[in-house]
ZAMARGU-4260 file (C-alpha; in steps of 0.2 Angstrom, whole numbers, plus 5000, padded with zeros to 4 digits):
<rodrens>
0) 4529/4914/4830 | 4542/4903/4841 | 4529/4888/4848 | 4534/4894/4867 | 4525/4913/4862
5) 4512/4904/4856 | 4511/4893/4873 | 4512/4910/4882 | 4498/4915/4872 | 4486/4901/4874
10) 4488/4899/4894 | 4485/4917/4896 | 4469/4916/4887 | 4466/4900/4894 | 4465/4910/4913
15) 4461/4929/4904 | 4443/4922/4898 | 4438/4916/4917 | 4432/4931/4930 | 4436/4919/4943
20) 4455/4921/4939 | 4457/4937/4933 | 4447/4955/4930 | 4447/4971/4923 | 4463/4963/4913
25) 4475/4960/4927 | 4487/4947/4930 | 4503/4944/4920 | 4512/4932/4910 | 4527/4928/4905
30) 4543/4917/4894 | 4560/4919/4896 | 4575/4911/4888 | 4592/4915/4889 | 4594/4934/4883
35) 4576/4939/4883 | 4559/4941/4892 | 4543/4942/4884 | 4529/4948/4894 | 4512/4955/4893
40) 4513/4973/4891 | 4503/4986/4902 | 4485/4989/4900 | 4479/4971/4889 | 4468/4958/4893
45) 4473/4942/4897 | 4458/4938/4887 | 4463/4944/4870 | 4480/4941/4870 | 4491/4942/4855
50) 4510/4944/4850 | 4506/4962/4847 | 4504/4966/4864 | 4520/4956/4871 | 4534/4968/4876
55) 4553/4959/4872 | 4566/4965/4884 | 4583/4961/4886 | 4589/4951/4903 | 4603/4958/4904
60) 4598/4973/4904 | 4584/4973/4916 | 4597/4965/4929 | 4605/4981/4931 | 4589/4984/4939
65) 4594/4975/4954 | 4611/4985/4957 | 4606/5002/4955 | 4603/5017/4967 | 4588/5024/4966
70) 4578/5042/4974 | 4571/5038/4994 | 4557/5049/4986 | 4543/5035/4983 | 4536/5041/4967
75) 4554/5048/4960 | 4561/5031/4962 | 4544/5022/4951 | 4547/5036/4939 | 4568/5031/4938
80) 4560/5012/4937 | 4550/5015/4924 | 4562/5021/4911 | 4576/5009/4915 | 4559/4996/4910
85) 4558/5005/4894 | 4576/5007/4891 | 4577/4988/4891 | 4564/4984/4878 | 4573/4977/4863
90) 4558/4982/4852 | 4556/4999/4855 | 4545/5003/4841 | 4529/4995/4846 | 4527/5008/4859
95) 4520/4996/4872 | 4524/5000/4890 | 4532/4984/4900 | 4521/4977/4915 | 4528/4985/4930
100) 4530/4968/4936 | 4543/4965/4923 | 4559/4964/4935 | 4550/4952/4946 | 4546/4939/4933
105) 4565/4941/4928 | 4569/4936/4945 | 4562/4920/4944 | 4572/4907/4934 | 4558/4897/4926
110) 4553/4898/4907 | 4535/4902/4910 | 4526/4914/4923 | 4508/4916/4926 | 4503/4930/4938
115) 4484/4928/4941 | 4470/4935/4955 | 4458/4919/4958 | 4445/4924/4971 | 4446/4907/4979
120) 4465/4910/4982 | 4462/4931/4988 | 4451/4924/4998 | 4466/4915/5009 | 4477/4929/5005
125) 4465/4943/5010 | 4461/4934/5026 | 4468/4938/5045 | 4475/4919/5045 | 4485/4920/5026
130) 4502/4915/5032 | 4500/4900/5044 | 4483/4894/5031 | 4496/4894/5017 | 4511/4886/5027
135) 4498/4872/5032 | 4489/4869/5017 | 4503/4871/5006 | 4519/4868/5017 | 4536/4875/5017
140) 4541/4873/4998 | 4529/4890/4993 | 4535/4908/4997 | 4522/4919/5005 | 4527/4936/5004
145) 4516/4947/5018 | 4508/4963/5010 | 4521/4976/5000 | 4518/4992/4991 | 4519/4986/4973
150) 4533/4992/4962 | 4552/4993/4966 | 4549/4989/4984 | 4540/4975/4982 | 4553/4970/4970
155) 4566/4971/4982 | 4558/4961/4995 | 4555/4946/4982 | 4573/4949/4978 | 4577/4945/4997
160) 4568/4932/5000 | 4570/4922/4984 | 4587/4921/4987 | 4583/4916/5005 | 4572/4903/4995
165) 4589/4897/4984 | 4600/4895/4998 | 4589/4883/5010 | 4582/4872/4994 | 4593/4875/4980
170) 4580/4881/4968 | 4568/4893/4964 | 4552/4894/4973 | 4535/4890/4961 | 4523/4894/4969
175) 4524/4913/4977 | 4509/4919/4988 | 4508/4937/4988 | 4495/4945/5004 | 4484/4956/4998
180) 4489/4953/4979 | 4487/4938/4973 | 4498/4923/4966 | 4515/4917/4955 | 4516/4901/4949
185) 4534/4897/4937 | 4535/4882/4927 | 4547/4877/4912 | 4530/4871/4906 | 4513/4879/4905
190) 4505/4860/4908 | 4516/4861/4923 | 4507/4878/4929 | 4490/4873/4924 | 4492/4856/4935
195) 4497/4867/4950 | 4484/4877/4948 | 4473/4865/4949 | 4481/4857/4965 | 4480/4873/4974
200) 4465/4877/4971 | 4458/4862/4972 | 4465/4860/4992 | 4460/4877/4996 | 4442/4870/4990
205) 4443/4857/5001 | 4444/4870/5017 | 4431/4883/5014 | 4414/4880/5008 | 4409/4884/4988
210) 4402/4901/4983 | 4384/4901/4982 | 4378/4900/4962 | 4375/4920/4960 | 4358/4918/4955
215) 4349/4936/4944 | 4338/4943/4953 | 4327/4958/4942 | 4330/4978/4939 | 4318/4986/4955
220) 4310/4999/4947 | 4309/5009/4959 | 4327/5013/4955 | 4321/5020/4936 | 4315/5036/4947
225) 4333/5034/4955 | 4347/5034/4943 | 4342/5048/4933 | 4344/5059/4948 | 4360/5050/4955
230) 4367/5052/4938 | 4367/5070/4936 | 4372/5075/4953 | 4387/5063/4947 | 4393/5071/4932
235) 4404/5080/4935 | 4409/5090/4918 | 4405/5076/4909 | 4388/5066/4910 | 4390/5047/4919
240) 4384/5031/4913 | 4376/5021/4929 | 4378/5001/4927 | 4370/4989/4939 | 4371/4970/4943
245) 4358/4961/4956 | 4359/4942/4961 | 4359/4931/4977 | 4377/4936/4982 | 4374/4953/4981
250) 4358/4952/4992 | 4365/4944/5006 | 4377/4960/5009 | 4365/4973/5007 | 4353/4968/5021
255) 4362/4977/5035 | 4375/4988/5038 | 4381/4976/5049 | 4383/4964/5033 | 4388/4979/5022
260) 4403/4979/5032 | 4411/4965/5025 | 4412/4975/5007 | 4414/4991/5011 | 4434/4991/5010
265) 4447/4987/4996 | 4454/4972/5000 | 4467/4972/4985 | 4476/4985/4973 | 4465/4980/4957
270) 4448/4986/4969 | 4458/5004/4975 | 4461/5006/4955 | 4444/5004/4946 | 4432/5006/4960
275) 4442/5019/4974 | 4443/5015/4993 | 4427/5020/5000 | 4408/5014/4993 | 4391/5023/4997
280) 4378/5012/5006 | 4360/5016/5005 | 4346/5006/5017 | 4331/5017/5016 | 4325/5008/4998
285) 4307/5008/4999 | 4301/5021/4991 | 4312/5033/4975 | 4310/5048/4989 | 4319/5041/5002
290) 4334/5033/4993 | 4336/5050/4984 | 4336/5058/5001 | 4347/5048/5008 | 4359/5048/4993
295) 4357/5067/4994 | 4361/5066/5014 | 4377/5056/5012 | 4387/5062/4996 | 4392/5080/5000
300) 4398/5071/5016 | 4407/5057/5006 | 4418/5073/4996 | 4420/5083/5009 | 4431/5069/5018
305) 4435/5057/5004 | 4441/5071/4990 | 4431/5061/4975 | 4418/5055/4969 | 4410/5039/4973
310) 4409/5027/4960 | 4403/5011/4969 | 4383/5012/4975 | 4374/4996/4986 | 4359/5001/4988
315) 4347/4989/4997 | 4334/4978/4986 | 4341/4983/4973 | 4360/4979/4969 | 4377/4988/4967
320) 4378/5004/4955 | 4396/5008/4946 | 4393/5027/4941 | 4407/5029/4928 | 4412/5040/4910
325) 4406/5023/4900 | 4398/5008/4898 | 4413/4997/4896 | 4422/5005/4911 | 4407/5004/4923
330) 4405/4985/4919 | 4424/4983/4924 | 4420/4990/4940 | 4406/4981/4944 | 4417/4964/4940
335) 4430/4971/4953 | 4418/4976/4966 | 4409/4957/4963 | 4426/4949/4964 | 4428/4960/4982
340) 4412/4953/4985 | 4419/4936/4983 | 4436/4937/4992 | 4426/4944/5006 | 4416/4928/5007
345) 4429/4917/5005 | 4439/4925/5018 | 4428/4926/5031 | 4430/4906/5031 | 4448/4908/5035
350) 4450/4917/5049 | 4442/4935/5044 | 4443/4948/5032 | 4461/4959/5032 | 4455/4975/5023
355) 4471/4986/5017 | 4476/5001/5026 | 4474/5018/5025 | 4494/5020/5021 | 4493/5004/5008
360) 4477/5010/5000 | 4484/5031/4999 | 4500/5022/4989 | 4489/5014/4976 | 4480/5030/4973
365) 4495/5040/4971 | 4503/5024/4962 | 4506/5032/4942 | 4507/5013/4937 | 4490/5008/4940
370) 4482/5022/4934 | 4491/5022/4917 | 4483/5004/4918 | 4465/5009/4920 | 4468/5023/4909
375) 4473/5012/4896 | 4458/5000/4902 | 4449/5015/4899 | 4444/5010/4878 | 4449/5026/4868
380) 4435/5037/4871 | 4430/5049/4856 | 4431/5067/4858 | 4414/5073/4855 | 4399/5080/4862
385) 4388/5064/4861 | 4400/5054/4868 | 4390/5042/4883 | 4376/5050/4878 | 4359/5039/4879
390) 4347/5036/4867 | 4332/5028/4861 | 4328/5023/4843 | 4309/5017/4841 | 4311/5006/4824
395) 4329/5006/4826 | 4332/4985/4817 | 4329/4990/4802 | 4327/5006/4787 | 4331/5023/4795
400) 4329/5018/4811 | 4344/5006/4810 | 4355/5018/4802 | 4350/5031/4817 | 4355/5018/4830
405) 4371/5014/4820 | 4375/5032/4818 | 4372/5036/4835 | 4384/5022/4840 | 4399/5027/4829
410) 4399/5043/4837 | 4400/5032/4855 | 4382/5032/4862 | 4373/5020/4871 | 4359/5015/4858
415) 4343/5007/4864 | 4337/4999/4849 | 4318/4997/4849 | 4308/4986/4837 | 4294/4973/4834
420) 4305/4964/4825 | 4315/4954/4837 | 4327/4944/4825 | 4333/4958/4817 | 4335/4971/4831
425) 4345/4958/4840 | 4356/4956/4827 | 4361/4972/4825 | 4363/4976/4845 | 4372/4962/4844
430) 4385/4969/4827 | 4385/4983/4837 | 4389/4978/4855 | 4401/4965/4850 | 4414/4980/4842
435) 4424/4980/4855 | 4420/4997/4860 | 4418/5008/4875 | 4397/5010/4871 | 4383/4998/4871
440) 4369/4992/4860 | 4353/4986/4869 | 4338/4978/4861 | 4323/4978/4869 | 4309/4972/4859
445) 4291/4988/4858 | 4275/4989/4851 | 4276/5009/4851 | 4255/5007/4851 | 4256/4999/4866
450) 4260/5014/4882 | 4264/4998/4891 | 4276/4993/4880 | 4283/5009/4877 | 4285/5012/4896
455) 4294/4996/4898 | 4305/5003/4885 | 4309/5018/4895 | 4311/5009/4911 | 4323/4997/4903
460) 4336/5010/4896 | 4336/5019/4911 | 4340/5001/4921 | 4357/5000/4908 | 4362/5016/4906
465) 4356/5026/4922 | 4346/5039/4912 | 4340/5045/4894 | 4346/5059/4883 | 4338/5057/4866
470) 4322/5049/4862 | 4321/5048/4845 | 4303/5043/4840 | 4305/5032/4821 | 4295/5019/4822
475) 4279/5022/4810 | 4269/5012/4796 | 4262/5015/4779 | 4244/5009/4774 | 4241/5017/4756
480) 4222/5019/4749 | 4209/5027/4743 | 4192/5033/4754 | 4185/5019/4746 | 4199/5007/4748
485) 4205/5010/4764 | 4199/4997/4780 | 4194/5005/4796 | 4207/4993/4804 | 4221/4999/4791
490) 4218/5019/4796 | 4216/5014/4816 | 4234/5004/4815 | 4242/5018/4805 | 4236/5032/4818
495) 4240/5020/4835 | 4258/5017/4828 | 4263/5035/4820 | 4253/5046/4830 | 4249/5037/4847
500) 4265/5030/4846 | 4276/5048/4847 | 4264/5052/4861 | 4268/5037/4872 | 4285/5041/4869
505) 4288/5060/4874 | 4276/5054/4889 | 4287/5041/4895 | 4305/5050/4890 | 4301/5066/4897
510) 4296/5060/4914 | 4316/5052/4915 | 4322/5070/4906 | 4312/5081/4918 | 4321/5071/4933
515) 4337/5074/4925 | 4333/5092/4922 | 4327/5098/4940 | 4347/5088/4946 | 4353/5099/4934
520) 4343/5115/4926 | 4358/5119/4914 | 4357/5100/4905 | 4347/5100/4889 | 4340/5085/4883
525) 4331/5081/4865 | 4314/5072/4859 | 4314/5071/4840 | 4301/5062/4829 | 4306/5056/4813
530) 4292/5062/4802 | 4290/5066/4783 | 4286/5076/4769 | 4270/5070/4770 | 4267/5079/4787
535) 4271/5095/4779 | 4259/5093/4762 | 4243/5081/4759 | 4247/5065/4751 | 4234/5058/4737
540) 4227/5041/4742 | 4239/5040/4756 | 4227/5051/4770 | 4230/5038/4782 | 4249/5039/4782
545) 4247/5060/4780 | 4235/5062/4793 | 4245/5054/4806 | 4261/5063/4801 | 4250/5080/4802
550) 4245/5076/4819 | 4264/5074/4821 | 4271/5090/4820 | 4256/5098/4831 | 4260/5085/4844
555) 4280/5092/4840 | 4274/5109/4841 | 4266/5106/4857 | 4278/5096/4867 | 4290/5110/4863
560) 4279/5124/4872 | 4277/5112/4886 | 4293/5104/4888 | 4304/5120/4884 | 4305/5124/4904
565) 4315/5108/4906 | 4327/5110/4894 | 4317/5099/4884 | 4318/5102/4865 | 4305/5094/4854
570) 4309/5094/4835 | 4302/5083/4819 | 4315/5079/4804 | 4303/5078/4789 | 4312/5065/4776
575) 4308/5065/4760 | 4305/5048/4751 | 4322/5036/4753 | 4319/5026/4741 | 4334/5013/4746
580) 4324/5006/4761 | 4312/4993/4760 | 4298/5002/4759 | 4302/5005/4742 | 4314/4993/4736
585) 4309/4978/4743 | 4310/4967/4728 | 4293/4957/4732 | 4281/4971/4740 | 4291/4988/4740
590) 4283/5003/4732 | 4292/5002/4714 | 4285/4987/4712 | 4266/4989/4719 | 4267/5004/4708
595) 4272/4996/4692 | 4259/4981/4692 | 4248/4994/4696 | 4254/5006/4681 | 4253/5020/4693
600) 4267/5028/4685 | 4260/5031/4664 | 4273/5021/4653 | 4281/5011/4663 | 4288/4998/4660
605) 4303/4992/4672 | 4305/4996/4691 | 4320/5010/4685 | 4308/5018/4675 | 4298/5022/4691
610) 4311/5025/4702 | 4316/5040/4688 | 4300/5045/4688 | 4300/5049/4704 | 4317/5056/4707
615) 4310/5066/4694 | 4301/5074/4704 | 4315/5079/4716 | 4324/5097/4713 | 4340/5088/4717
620) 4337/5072/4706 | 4338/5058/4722 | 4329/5052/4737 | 4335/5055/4752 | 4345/5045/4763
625) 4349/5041/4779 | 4363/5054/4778 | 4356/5066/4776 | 4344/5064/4788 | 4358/5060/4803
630) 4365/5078/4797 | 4347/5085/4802 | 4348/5076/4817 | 4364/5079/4824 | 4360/5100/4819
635) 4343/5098/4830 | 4354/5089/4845 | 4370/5100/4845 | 4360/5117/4844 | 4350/5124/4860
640) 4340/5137/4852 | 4328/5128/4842 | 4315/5118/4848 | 4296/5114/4842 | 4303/5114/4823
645) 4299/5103/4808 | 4315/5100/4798 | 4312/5096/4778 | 4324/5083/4770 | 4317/5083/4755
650) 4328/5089/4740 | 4320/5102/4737 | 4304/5093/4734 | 4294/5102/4750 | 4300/5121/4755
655) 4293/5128/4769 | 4286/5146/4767
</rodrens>
C-alpha cells in the first residue's frame, strides 16, 4: 500500500468513527496524483475503511466528463453520468461503484479531499443566514456554493465557480461550503485538513452556543402496549423492526407541536434518503389508547397524501421511533433523524432553520444515486422467513439455550438472550451483536421464577425490537433424588423454575402476541417450551425434574386450546439427554462423573464407559444435540397447522404411541 492510501485511510476513519462528522456512512474521501484518483467507493463507511473499498479511476478519463453533452431529461443524464464513472475505473474488477461525487473531487487540484456532514457546520449551512455568516466568519478565500441538486448539476456549478475561484486568487479554493449539504476541505496534506477543521469549527463554536450533553432518559412503558400495534399496521409484506432513542435533546422537541416544528422537515439529502421527507407527531401520550388512536387517526391520512410509509415517529414522553426492515437500518435512521435534530438546533442560533423544498426534496427521492447508497447501507439481508423476526431465548448463555439464540441469529433474528448468568449471557450478546450484521443480540439478565422478572423481560424486548415473535421457554433445572433424598427446597426450586417459569412466560409473551394478532388476524406467532424425554415418561429418582416436565406439556397442551384464536401456536420440543452440555460433561459435577463416583452405572470404570452406557440405551447410538433440536424447532415455527404438540428428540429412546 503507497503511504498516501494509507493517509487517505487513516483520516477517513479518523472523521467516519465520529457521529458528529458524519452518519449513516456519508461523506467522501479522496487522493489524487497525477494520472489517478482514488476515492471511497459508494455505499462504505467512513468508519471501516480499507483499500478494498477505494475505487481507482483514471483523470484523464473522468475529464472528458466536463466536455460532454449530456440528455436535458434529469434522470437520463445521472444514468449517462454513471457509466462514463464506471467506464473510468482502472480497476474494473472489484466491482465497486465510484462515489457520485467522483468528478468533483477531480475538479479540485489538491492531493487530498475530505467531504464530511459536521452538525455544528449544517447547522450554519442549513440556516436562513448561511452565505453572509460564512462570508463573515470565514471571509472571501472559502467558496459557498448555494443549495444544488446533487449529481451532474451540481457538478457543473462547482465547475463554474471554481474556475471563477482561479481566476480572482490564482488557486484553488480549500475550503467549499455547500448549503444544504455539507463541506470540502482540499489539502496536499491530511495534517493540513485536520488543522482546518479544527479552525472552522472551532470559530463557528465561538458564535453559537454548545449542544446540550444528550442526557438518556428511560423506555416509557406505556410504549410496550404501543409498538406491537404500530409495528404490524407497519409491515407492509414484510414484518418491521421498531428502534427507539430518548434523551434531554429529544424531549425538548416533543413538548409541543409548536417545537416539533423545528424537526419536522429534511433539512439535507442524507435525512430525505434514510428517514423520507415527512415524520408522524403524536401528542396524546398518556395512556396506550390514546397514542394508538391517534396513531390510527393520522396514518391512513399520511399515505393517502405522502404515497409512503412513515418511518420516523416522535411521540411525546417517550422519544422518536425508526419503524424499518432491520435492526441495523432502523439505528441508521435514528442517527440521521438525531443529527436533524442537531442541525436544527444549531441553526436556529444563526438566523433560522432553511428546511429544503418540495422540488429539492422530490429530486432526492427520485435520485437513483442515493438509493443505491442506502440500499447498499442496507447490510445484505438473508432471504428467509425468520429474517427480523424476534425472539426470546429463556437460558439462552449457555447449553441448548445458547445454541437456540445463536441459531436463531444466523438465520438473522433479533435474539433476546435471557439468563441468570450475567457474565456469560453478555458475552455472547456481545459475540453476537458485534458480527457486523443487519440483526441484534440483547442480554437481559431473568430469574424465569420470578413473574416480575419475567415481565421485565417481556417489556424490554419489546422496547428494542418493537414486538415479539418467538418465545422460546429454555430455561430449566435439575435436582436429582430419591423420596428420601430429595429437600423440600430442591423440589420447590425445580417446580418454580421449570414449570412456573413456562407459565410466566406464555403470560407475558402472549399479551404482546395477542396485540400483534388483533393489528393483523392473518400474522401467526410461536410459544415453544423446551422440554424433555422426561416429560413424556417417569424418570427413576429424578421425580422432581419429571414432574415439572409433565406439568409442562399439559400447560403446552392448554396454552394451545387457549391461544389458538390468536394465531398463537404453543408447542414442547422433548430433547432427549445431550450429553455434550454441561449438565453431563462438566468435568467437576456433570452427570458422568456423579454417576461414576457413585457406580450408578455396574462396572464402571471411566467416565467413557458411562457415557457408552448410556448411549447404549439410544436406538440411534448418541445423545441428542443441539441440531437436532433447532430442526424440531424451526419445523414447529415454519408450519401453521400444528399447535399444542410435544415433539420427541430422542433417538428413538421415547416413541410416542
Amino acid at each position: 500500500m503507497r503511504p498516501e492510501i494509507a493517509e487517505l485511510i487513516e483520516i477517513s476513519k479518523f472523521y467516519g468513527q465520529k457521529k458528529e462528522f458524519v452518519i449513516a456512512g456519508g461523506g467522501n474521501t479522496s487522493f489524487k496524483d497525477e494520472q489517478s484518483i482514488w476515492i471511497k467507493a459508494s455505499g462504505f463507511p467512513l468508519s471501516d475503511l480499507t483499500e478494498e473499498h477505494l475505487v481507482k479511476l483514471s483523470r484523464e478519463k473522468l475529464r472528458l466528463i466536463a466536455v460532454k453533452t449530456y440528455s436535458e431529461d434529469p434522470m437520463e443524464r445521472e444514468e449517462q453520468v454513471k457509466n462514463d464513472l464506471y467506464s473510468a475505473v482502472e480497476e474494473p474488477g472489484k466491482a465497486k461503484r465510484p462515489s457520485v461525487e467522483t468528478s468533483l473531487h477531480e475538479l479540485i487540484s489538491f492531493r487530498f479531499v475530505v467531504h464530511l456532514h459536521p452538525a455544528i457546520i449544517n447547522g450554519i449551512l442549513c440556516s436562513r443566514n448561511a452565505k453572509n455568516l460564512t462570508l463573515q466568519y470565514f471571509g472571501e478565500k472559502t467558496l459557498f456554493v448555494p443549495y444544488t441538486d446533487p449529481g451532474y448539476i451540481l457538478f457543473k456549478k462547482l465547475e463554474s465557480d471554481i474556475k471563477q475561484y482561479r481566476e480572482k486568487y490564482y488557486r484553488d479554493p480549500q475550503v467549499i461550503f455547500l448549503e444544504n449539504h455539507g463541506i470540502f476541505v482540499s489539502a496536499d496534506s491530511t495534517d493540513e485538513i485536520r488543522r482546518i477543521y479544527s479552525d472552522i469549527i472551532s470559530e463557528i463554536s465561538s458564535h453559537i452556543q454548545p449542544l446540550p450533553e444528550a442526557e438518556p432518559l428511560p423506555f416509557n412503558p406505556v410504549m410496550s402496549k404501543v409498538l406491537p400495534v404500530m409495528r404490524m399496521a407497519l409491515s407492509d409484506g414484510t414484518a418491521k423492526v421498531i428502534r427507539y432513542r430518548h434523551n434531554t435533546l429529544i424531549a425538548k422537541y416533543y413538548q409541543s407541536q409548536q417545537e416539533y416544528h423545528k424537526i419536522s422537515l429534511p433539512l439535507t439529502p442524507d435525512m430525505i434518503v434514510y428517514c423520507k421527507s415527512r415524520y408522524i407527531f403524536i401528542e396524546h401520550s398518556s395512556t396506550p389508547e390514546r397514542i394508538v388512536e391517534s396513531f390510527r387517526q393520522q396514518l391512513p391520512r399520511f399515505v393517502s397524501e405522502y404515497g409512503y410509509l412513515p418511518r420516523i415517529f416522535v411521540i411525546k414522553d417517550a422519544g422518536v421511533f425508526a419503524v424499518e426492515d432491520t435492526t441495523a437500518s432502523a439505528e441508521t435512521a435514528l442517527d440521521v433523524y438525531e443529527d436533524l435534530i442537531r442541525v436544527s438546533y444549531y441553526s436556529a442560533q444563526a438566523g433560522g432553520t432553511k428546511f429544503m423544498t418540495p422540488d429539492q426534496v422530490a429530486f432526492i427521492d427520485k435520485w437513483e444515486v442515493e438509493n443505491y447508497r442506502r440500499k447498499i447501507m442496507k447490510t445484505q439481508v438473508n432471504e428467509n422467513r425468520l429474517n427480523s423476526k424476534i425472539a426470546i431465548v429463556t437460558g439462552g448463555a449457555q447449553g441448548f439455550g445458547a445454541g437456540i439464540a445463536e441459531g436463531f441469529f444466523s438465520l438473522g433474528m433479533n435474539v433476546a438472550i435471557a439468563d441468570v448468568n450475567e457474565e456469560a449471557g453478555k458475552a455472547l450478546a456481545d459475540k453476537l451483536s458485534s458480527s457486523g450484521t443487519h440483526n441484534k443480540a440483547m442480554f437481559i439478565r431473568t430469574d424465569v421464577s420470578d413473574p416480575e422478572s419475567v415481565r421485565h423481560l417481556v417489556e424490554t424486548t419489546v422496547a428494542g425490537f418493537g414486538g415479539l415473535v418467538i418465545m422460546v421457554s429454555n430455561a430449566g433445572i435439575l435436582r436429582a433424588g430419591a423420596l428420601d433424598e430429595m429437600k423440600e427446597e430442591d423440589f420447590r426450586k425445580t417446580t418454580e423454575i421449570n414449570y412456573y417459569g413456562f407459565y410466566y412466560c406464555t403470560k407475558y409473551a402472549s399479551e404482546i402476541m395477542k396485540l400483534q394478532n388483533q393489528e393483523k388476524p392473518e400474522y401467526f406467532t410461536d410459544i415453544i417450551q423446551i422440554n424433555s424425554k422426561s416429560g413424556l415418561r417417569g424418570s427413576n429418582r429424578n421425580f422432581a425434574y419429571a414432574g415439572a416436565k409433565f406439568g409442562g406439556i399439559g400447560l403446552t397442551q392448554s396454552f394451545a386450546l387457549e391461544l389458538a384464536p390468536f394465531r398463537i401456536k404453543a408447542n414442547a420440543v422433548c430433547p432427549g439427554n445431550f450429553y455434550e452440555g454441561p449438565l453431563w460433561s462438566d468435568p467437576k459435577n456433570g452427570l458422568f462423573v456423579q454417576y461414576l463416583r457413585t457406580g450408578k452405572v455396574p462396572g464402571a470404570r471411566t467416565i467413557e464407559d458411562v457415557r457408552k452406557y448410556y448411549e447404549g440405551q439410544v436406538p440411534l447410538k448418541r445423545g441428542c444435540r443441539l441440531e437436532d433440536v433447532m430442526k424440531a424447532i424451526l419445523y414447529i415455527i415454519d408450519q401453521e397447522y400444528e399447535t399444542g404438540q410435544a415433539v420427541p428428540v430422542t433417538g428413538g429412546q421415547v416413541m410416542l404411541g
